[in-house]
N, C-alpha and C positions, 0 to 999 in steps of 0.2 A: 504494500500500500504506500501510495507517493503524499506526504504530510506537505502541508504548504509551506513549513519551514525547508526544507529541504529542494525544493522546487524555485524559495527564491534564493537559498544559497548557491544553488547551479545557475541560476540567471545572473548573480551578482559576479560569480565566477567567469563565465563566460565573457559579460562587458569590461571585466576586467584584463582577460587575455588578448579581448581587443583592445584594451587602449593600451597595451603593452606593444604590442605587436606595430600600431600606428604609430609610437613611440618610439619604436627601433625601426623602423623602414625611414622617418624624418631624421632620425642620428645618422644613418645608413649615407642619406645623400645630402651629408651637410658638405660636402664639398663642391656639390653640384650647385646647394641653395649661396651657398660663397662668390661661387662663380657667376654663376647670375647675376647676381646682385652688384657685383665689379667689372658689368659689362664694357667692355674694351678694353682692360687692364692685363685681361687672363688669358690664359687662351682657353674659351670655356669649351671648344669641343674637343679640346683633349681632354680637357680635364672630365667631363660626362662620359665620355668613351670608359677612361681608364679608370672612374668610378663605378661605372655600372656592372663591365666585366670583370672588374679585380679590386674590386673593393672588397669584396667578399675576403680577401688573402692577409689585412690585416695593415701591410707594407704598401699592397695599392692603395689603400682608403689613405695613409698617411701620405703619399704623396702627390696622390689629388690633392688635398687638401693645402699641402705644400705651393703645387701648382697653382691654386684658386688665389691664395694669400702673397703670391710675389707680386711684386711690385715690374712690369715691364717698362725699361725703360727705351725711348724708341731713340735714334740716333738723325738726326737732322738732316736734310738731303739739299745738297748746296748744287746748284746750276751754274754749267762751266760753259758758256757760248763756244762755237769750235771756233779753232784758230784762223784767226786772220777777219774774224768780221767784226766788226766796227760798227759804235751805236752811231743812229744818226745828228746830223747837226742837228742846233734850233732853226727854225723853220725863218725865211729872209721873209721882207716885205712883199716882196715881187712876186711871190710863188701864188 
């Protein structure tokens, strides 16, 4: 015989394993929610790739999360006109 104490220990149990479980699936891809969140900073499709398939291993999750947290620093791109051309004059009256 199923006593109603019993029936709401299993129900309390249950919502309980789920908010465990949604719990660790959010831990799971905090390197993925990092990365997002520092959009243009990271490289976030490495870093969701290399979370999703190897985060599970312990070493992947740690260095997604690595990945999501660096700082990129981007290197300035200078414009070298080719040799031999020449800017032009100011413009004369007469033109």
């Amino acid at each position: 015989m199923i006593t109603a104490a019993s029936s709401g220990s299993n129900a309390g149990s249950a919502v309980a394993a789920v908010f465990i479980i949604l719990i660790s699936i959010v831990f799971y891809f905090v390197p993925t929610i990092v990365a997002l969140a520092r959009r243009g900073e990271a490289n976030t499709g490495g870093v969701v790739v290399l979370n999703f398939f190897l985060g599970w291993t312990g070493i992947g999750w740690v260095i997604a999360l690595v990945m999501a947290c660096r700082t990129v620093t981007r290197q300035p791109v200078y414009y070298a006109p080719p040799p031999g051309w020449t800017p032009p004059g100011p413009p004369t009256a007469g033109e």
